[in-house]
N, C-alpha and C positions, 0 to 999 in steps of 0.2 A: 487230563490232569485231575488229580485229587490230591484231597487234604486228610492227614492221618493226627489226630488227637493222642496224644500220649498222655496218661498223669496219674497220677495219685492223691491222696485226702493226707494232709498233715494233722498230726495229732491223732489220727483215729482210732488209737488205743485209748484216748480219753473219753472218747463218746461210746460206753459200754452196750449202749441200746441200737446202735448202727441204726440212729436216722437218716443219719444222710443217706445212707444207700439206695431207702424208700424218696428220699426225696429228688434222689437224682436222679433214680427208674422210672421216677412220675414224669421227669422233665426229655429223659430220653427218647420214651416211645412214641411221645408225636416227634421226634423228627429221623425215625426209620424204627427196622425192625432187628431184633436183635436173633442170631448173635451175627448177621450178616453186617448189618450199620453200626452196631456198636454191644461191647462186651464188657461185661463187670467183671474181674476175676482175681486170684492172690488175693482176693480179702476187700484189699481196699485199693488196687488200681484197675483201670480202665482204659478203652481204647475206642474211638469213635472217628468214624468214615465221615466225610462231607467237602463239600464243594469246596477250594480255596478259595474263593468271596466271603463263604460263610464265619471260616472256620475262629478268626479270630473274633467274632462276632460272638461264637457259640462256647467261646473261651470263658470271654466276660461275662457272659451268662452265667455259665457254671458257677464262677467262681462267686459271682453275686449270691446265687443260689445258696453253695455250701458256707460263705462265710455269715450269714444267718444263723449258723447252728454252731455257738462259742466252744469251745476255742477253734474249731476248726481254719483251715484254709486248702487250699489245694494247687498243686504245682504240677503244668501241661508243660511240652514241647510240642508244637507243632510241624509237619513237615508236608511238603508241598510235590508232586511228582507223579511218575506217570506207576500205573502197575504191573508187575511182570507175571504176579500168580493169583488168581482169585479163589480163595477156598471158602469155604458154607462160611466161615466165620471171619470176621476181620482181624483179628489176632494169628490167626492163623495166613492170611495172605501175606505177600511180599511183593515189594517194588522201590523205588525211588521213596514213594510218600511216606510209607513206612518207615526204611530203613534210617531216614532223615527226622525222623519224629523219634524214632528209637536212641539212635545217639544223641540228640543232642537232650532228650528225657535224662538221659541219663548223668548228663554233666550238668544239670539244674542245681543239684543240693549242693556240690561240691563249687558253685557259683554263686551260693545263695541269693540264688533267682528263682521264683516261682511261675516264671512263664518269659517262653522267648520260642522265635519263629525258622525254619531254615525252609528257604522256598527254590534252592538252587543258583540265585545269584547272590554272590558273593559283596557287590555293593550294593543292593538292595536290602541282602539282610544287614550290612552294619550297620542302615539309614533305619531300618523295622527294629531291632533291636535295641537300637537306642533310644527310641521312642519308646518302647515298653517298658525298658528301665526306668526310664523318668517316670510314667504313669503308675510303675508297680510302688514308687515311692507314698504314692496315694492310697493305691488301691490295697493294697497290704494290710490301710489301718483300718479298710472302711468298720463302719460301726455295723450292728445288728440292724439298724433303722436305714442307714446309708445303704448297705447291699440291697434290702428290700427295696425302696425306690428307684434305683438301678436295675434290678430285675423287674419291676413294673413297667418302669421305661422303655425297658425292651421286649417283652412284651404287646405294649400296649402304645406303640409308637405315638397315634395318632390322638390318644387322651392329651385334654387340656390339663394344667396342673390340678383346678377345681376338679374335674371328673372325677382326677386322681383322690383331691380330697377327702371326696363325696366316698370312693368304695373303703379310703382307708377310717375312713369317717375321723377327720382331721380338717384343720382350717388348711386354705390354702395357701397363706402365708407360711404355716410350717413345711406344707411340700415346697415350696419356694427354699426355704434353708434348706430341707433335707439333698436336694438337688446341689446347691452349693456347697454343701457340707460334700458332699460325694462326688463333686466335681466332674459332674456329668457334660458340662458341656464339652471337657477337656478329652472326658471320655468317647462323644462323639464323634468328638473330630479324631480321634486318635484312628477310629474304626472307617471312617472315611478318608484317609490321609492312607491305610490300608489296601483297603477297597482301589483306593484309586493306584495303588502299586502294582498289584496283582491284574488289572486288568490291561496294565500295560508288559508285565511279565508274560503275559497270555496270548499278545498280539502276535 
């Protein structure tokens, strides 16, 4: 079984200079090779291969990522399943994971949702889903400063806040708020509350 990434950059007709792009070709190539692990293409949507344990993990990432660069945001479907065709590129294969990342990508905008899961169980995802709604409530607003500490955190799992302080060269008190500000603890658990789904979907 794998996990197929769908999505796209909201707004990216506003970002005339396509940084995101760079920024998210920096973030993709340590975790495979393209265009087999994962494909930029149409401009400004994307498609990326990876483990279901990972996947929603490498959501929040992203999305930490690109909302860093105002006004941006970005909207994934992820889908979960086995594969039927492997071609040089992942855009180009087909299977289950795909096909379940493809549709349900597709009914994001028309849902005004920016991220929701289909793993093949049908009360597994209403219980996934509706966790991600409630989170997307948050994570929609994070700030420029909020996504950044959410992608350091993830990143850098095992930094203490001061560490953190130290490379952002900030007190540690302020990574204290920036964390609550960003509601990372909720985030945590959100991606372990996850994790711990899929591993029993997997048994």
């Amino acid at each position: 079984m794998i996990a197929i990434i769908t999505g796209d950059i909201i707004n990216s007709q506003a970002d005339q200079s396509s940084d995101w792009m760079e920024t998210l070709k920096a973030y993709l190539i340590n975790i495979g090779e393209p265009p087999s692990d994962w494909e930029i293409y149409r401009g400004d949507e994307f498609q990326i291969k990876t483990s279901p344990e990972n996947a929603l993990r490498m959501a929040v990432h992203i999305k930490a990522i690109i909302k860093q660069i105002k006004p941006l945001d970005v909207r994934m479907g992820i889908g979960l399943g086995k594969v039927t065709y492997l071609a040089d590129s992942v855009s180009q294969s087909n299977g289950e994971a795909h096909q379940r990342s493809g549709r349900i990508f597709e009914t994001l905008k028309e849902q005004k949702l920016n991220l929701a899961v289909v793993t093949g169980s049908a009360k597994e995802d209403k219980a996934l889903n509706l966790m991600l709604r409630l989170a997307l409530d948050f994570m929609d607003s994070w700030s420029v400063v909020s996504a950044e500490i959410v992608q350091l955190t993830l990143e850098y799992p095992e930094e203490s806040q001061q560490e953190m302080a130290n490379r952002l060269g900030i007190k540690q008190s302020a990574v204290s708020q920036r964390l609550n500000r960003a509601r990372m603890d909720l985030v945590e658990d959100l991606l372990q509350f996850y994790e711990s789904i899929i591993k029993e979907i997997q048994l």
